[in-house]
Chimera marker file (.cmm) of the C-alpha trace (Angstrom):
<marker_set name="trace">
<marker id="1" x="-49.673" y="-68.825" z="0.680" r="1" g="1" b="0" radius="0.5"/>
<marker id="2" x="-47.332" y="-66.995" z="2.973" r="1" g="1" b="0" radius="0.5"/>
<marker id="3" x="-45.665" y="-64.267" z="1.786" r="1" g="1" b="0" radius="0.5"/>
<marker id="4" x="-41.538" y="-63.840" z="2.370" r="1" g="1" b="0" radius="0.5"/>
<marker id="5" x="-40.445" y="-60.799" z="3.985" r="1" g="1" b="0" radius="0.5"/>
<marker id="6" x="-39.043" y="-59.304" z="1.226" r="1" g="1" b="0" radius="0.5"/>
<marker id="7" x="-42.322" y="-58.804" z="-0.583" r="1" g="1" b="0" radius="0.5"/>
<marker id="8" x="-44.674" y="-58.071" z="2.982" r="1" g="1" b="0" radius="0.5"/>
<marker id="9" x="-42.115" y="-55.196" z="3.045" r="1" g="1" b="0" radius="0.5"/>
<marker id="10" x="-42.278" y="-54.163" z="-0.425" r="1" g="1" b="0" radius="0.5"/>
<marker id="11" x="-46.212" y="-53.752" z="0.052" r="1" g="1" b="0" radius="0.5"/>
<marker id="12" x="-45.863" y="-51.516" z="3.023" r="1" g="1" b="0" radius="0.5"/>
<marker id="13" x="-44.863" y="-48.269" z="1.776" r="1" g="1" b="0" radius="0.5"/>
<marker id="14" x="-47.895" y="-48.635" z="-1.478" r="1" g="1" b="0" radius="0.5"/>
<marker id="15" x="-50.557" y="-48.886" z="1.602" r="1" g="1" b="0" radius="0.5"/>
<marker id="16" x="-48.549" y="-45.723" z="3.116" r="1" g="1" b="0" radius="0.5"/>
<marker id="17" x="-49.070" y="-43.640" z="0.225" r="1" g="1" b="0" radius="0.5"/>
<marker id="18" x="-52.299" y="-43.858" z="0.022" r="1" g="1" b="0" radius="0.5"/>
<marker id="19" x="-53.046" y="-42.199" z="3.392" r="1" g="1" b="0" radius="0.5"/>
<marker id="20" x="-50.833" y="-39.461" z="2.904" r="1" g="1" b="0" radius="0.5"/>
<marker id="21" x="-52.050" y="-36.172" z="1.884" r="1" g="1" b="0" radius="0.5"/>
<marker id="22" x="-52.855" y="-35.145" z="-1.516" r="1" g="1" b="0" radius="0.5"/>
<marker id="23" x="-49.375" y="-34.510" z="-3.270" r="1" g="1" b="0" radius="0.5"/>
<marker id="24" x="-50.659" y="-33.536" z="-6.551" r="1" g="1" b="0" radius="0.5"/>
<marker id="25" x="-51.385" y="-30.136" z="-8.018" r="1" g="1" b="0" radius="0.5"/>
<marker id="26" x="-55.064" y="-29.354" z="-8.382" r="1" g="1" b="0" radius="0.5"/>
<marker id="27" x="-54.733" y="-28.966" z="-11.764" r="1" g="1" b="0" radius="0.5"/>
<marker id="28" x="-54.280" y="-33.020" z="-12.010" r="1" g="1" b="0" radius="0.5"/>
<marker id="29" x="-56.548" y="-33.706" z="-9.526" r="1" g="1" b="0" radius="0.5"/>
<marker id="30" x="-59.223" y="-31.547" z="-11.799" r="1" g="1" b="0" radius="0.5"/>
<marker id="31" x="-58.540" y="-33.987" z="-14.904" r="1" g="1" b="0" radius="0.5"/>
<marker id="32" x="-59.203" y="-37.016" z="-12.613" r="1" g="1" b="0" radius="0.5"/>
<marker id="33" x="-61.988" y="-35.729" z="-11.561" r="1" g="1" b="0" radius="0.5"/>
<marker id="34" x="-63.717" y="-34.975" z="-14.585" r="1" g="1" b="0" radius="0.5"/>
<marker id="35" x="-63.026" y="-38.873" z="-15.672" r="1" g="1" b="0" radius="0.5"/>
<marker id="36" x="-64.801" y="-39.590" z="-12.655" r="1" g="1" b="0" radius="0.5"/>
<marker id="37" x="-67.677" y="-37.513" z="-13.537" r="1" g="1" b="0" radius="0.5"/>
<marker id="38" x="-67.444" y="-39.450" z="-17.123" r="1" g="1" b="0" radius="0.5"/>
<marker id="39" x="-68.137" y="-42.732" z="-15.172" r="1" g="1" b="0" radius="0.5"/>
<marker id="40" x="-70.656" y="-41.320" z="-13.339" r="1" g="1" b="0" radius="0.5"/>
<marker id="41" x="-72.166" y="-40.169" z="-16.740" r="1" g="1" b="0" radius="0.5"/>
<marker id="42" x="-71.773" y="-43.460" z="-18.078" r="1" g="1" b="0" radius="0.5"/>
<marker id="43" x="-73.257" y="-45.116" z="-15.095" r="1" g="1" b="0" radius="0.5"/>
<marker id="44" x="-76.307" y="-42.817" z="-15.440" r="1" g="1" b="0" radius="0.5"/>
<marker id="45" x="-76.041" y="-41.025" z="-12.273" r="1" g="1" b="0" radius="0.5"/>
<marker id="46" x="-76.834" y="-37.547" z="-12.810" r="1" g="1" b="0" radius="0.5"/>
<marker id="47" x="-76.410" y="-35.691" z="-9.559" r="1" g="1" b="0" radius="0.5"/>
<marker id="48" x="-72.981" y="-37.583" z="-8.841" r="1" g="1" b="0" radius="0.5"/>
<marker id="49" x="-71.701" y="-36.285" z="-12.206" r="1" g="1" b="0" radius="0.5"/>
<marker id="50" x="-72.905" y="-33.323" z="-11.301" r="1" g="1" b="0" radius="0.5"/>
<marker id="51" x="-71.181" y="-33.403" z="-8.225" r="1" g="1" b="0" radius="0.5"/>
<marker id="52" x="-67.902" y="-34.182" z="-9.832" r="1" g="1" b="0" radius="0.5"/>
<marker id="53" x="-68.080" y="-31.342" z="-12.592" r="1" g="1" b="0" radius="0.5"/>
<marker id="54" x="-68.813" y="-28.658" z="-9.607" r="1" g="1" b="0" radius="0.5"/>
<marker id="55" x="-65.531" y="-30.390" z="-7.950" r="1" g="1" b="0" radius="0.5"/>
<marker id="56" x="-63.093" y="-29.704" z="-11.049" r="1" g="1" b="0" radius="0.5"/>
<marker id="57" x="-64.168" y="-26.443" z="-11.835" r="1" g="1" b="0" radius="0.5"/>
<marker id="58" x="-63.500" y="-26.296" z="-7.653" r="1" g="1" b="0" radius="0.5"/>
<marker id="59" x="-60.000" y="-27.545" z="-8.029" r="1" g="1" b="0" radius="0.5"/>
<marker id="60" x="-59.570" y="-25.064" z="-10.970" r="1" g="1" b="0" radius="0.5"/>
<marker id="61" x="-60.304" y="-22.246" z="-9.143" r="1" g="1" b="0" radius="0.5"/>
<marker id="62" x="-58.268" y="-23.645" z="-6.302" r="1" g="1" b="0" radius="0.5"/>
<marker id="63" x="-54.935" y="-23.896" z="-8.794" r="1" g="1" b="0" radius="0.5"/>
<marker id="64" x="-55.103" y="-20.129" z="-8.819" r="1" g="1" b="0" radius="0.5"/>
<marker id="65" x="-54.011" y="-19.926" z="-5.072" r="1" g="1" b="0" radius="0.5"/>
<marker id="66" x="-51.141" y="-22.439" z="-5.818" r="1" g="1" b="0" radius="0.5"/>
<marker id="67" x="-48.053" y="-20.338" z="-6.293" r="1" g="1" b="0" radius="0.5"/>
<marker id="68" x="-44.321" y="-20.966" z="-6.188" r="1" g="1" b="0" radius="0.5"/>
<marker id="69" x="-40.890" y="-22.134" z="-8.258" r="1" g="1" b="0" radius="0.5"/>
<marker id="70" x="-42.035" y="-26.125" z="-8.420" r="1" g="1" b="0" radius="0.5"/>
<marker id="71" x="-42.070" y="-27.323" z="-12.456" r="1" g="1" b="0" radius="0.5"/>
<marker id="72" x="-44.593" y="-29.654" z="-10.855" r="1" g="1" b="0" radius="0.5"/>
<marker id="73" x="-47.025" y="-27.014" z="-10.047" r="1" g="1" b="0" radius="0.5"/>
<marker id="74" x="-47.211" y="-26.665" z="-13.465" r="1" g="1" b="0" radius="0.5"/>
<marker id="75" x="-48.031" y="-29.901" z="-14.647" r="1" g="1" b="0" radius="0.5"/>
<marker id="76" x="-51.292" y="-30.507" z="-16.147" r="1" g="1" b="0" radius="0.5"/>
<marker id="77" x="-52.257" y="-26.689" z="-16.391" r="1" g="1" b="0" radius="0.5"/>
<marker id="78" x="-52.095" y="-26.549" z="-20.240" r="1" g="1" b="0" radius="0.5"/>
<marker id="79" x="-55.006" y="-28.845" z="-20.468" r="1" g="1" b="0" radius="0.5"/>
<marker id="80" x="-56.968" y="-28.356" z="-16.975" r="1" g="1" b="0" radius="0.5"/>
<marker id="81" x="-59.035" y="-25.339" z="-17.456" r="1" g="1" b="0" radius="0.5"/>
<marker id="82" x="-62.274" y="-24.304" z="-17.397" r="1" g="1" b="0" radius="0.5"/>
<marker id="83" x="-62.999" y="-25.201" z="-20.857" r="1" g="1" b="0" radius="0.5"/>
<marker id="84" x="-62.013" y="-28.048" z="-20.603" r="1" g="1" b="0" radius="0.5"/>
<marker id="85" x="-64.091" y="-29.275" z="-18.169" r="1" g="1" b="0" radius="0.5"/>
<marker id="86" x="-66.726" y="-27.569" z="-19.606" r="1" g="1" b="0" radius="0.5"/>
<marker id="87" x="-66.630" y="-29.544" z="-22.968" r="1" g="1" b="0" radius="0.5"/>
<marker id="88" x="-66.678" y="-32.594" z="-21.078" r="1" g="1" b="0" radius="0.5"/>
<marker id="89" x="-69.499" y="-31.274" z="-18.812" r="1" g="1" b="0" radius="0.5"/>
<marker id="90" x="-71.203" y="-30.922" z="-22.536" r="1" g="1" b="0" radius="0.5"/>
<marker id="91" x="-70.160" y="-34.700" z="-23.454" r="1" g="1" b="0" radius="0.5"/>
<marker id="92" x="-71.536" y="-36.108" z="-20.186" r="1" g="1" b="0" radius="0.5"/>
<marker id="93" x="-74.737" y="-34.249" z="-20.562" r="1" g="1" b="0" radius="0.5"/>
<marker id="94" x="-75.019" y="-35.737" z="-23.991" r="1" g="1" b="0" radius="0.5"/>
<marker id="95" x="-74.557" y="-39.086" z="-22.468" r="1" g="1" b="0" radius="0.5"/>
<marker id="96" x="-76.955" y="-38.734" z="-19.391" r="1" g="1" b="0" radius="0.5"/>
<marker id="97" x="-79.140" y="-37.734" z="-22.640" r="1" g="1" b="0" radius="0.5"/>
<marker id="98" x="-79.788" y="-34.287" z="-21.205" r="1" g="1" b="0" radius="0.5"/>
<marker id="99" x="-79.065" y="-32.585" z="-24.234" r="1" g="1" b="0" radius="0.5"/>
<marker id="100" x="-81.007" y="-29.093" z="-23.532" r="1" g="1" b="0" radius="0.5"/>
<marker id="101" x="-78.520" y="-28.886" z="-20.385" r="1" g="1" b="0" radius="0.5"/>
<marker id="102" x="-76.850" y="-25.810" z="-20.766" r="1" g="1" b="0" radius="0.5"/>
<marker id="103" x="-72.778" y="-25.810" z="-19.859" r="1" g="1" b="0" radius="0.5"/>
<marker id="104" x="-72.656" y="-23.657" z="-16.335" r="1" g="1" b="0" radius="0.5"/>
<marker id="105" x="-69.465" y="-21.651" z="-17.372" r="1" g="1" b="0" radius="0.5"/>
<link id1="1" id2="2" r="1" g="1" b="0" radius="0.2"/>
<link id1="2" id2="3" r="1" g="1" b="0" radius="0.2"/>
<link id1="3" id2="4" r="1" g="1" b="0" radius="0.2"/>
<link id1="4" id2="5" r="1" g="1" b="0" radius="0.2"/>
<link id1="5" id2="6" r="1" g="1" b="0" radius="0.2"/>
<link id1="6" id2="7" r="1" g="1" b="0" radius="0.2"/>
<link id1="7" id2="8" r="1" g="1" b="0" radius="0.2"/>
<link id1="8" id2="9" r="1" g="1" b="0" radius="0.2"/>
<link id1="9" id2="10" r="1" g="1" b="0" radius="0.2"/>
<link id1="10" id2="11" r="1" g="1" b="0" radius="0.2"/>
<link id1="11" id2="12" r="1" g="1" b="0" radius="0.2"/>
<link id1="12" id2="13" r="1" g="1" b="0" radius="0.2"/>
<link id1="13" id2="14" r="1" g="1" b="0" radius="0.2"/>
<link id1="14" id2="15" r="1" g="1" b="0" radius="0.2"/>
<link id1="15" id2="16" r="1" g="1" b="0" radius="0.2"/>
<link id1="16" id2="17" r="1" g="1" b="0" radius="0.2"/>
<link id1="17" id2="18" r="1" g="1" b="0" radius="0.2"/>
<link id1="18" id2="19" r="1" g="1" b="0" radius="0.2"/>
<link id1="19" id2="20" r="1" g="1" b="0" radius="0.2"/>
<link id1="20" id2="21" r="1" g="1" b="0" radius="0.2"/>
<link id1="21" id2="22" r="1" g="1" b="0" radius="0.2"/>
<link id1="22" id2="23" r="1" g="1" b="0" radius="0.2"/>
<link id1="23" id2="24" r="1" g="1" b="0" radius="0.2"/>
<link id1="24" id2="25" r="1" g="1" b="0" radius="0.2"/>
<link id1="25" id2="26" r="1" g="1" b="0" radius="0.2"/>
<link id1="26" id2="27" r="1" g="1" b="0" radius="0.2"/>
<link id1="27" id2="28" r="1" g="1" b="0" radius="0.2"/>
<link id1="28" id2="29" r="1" g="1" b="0" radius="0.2"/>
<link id1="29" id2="30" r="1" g="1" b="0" radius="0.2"/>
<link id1="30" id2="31" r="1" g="1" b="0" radius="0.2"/>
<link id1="31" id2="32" r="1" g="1" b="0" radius="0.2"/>
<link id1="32" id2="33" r="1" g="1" b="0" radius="0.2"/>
<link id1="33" id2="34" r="1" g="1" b="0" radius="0.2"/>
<link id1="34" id2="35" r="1" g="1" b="0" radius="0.2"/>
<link id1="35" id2="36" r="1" g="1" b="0" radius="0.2"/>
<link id1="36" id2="37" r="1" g="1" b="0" radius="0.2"/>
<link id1="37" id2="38" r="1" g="1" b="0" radius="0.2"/>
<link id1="38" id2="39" r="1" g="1" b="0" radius="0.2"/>
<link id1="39" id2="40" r="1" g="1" b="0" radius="0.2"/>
<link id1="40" id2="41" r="1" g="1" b="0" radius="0.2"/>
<link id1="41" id2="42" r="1" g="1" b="0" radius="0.2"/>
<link id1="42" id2="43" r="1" g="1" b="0" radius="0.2"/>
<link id1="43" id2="44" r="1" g="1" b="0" radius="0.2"/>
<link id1="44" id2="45" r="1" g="1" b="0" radius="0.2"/>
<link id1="45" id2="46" r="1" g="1" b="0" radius="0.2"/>
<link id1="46" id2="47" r="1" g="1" b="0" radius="0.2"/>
<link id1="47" id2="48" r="1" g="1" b="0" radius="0.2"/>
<link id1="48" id2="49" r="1" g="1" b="0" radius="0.2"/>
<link id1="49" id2="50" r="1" g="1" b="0" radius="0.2"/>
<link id1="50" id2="51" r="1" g="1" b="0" radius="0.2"/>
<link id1="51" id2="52" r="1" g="1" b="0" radius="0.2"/>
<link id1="52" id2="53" r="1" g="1" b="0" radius="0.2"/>
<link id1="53" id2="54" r="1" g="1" b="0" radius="0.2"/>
<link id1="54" id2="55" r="1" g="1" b="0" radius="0.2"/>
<link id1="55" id2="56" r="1" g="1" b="0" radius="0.2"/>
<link id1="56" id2="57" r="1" g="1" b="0" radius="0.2"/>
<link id1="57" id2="58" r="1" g="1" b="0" radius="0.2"/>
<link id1="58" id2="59" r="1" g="1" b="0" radius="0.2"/>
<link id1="59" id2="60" r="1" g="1" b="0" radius="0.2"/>
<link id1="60" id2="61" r="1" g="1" b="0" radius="0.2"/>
<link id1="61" id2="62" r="1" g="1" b="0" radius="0.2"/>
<link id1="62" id2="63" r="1" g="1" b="0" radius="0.2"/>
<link id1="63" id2="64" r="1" g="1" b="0" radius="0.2"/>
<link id1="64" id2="65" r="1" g="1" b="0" radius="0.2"/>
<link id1="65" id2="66" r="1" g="1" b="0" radius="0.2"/>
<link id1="66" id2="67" r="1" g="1" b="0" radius="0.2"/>
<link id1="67" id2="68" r="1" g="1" b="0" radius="0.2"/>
<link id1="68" id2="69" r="1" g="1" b="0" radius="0.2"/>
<link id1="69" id2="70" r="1" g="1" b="0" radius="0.2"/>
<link id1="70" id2="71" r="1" g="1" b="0" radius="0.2"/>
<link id1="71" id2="72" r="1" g="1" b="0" radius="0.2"/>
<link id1="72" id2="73" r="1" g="1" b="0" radius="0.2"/>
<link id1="73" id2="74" r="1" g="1" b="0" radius="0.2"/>
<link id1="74" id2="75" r="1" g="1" b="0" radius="0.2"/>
<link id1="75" id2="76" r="1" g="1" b="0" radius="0.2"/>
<link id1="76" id2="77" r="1" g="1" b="0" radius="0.2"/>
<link id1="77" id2="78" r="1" g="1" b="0" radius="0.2"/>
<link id1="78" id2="79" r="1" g="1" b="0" radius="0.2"/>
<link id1="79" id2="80" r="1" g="1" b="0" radius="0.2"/>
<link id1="80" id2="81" r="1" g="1" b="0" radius="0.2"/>
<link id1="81" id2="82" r="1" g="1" b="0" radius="0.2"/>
<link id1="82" id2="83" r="1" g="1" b="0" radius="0.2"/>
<link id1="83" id2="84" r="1" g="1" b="0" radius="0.2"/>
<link id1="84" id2="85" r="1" g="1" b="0" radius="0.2"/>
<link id1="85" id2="86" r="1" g="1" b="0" radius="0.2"/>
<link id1="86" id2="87" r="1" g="1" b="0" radius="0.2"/>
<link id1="87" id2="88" r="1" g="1" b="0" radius="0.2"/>
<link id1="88" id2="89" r="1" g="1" b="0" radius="0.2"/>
<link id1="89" id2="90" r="1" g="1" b="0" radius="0.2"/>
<link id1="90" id2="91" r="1" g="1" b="0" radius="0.2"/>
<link id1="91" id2="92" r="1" g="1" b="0" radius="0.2"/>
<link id1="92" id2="93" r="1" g="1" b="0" radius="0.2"/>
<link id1="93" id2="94" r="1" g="1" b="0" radius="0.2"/>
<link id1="94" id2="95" r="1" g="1" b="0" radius="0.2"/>
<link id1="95" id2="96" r="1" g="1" b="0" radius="0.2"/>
<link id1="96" id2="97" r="1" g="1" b="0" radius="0.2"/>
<link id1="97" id2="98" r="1" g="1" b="0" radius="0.2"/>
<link id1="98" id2="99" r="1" g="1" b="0" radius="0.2"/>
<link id1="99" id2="100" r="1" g="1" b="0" radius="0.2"/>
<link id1="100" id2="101" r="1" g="1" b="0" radius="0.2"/>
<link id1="101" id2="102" r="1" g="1" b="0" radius="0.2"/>
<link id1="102" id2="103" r="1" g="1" b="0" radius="0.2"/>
<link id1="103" id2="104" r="1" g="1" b="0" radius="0.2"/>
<link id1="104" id2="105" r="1" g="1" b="0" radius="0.2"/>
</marker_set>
């Protein structure tokens, strides 16, 4: 089905967004992460989950080096932090059924 013109160029700037650079702080990109690393869990694949908990507590220690007047840059540090991650580090070990996994922070 063709489409009209008006909706092949409302389509165009979605597929141009998601090339462009990471725009979000790291502090949301952290809590997206860990979700990831909850599939992963869920899935059953250790060393990817793995993998994704290392990258969030990354990104957390990455937020510290992101300075400056932006509200924005604020947004999602109340609840990204290193506990955080690490109590869902906990629940994903539980999952994976590793429960003598100790949390790494």
């Amino acid at each position: 089905m063709p489409q009209s013109a008006a909706t092949a160029g409302a389509r165009w700037p979605l597929r141009k967004r998601r090339s462009a650079p990471h725009t979000l702080t790291a502090a949301v990109r952290a809590l997206g992460v860990v979700r990831e690393a909850q599939g992963h869990a869920l899935a059953s694949n250790a060393a990817a989950c793995e993998g994704k908990l290392d990258e969030a507590h990354g990104l957390l220690d990455e937020r510290r080096d992101e300075a400056g007047d932006d509200p924005f840059n604020a947004l999602g540090t109340h609840i990204a932090t290193h506990v955080y991650v690490t109590v869902h580090e906990a629940q994903c070990w539980t999952w994976l059924g590793r429960h003598d996994k100790p949390p790494r922070r």
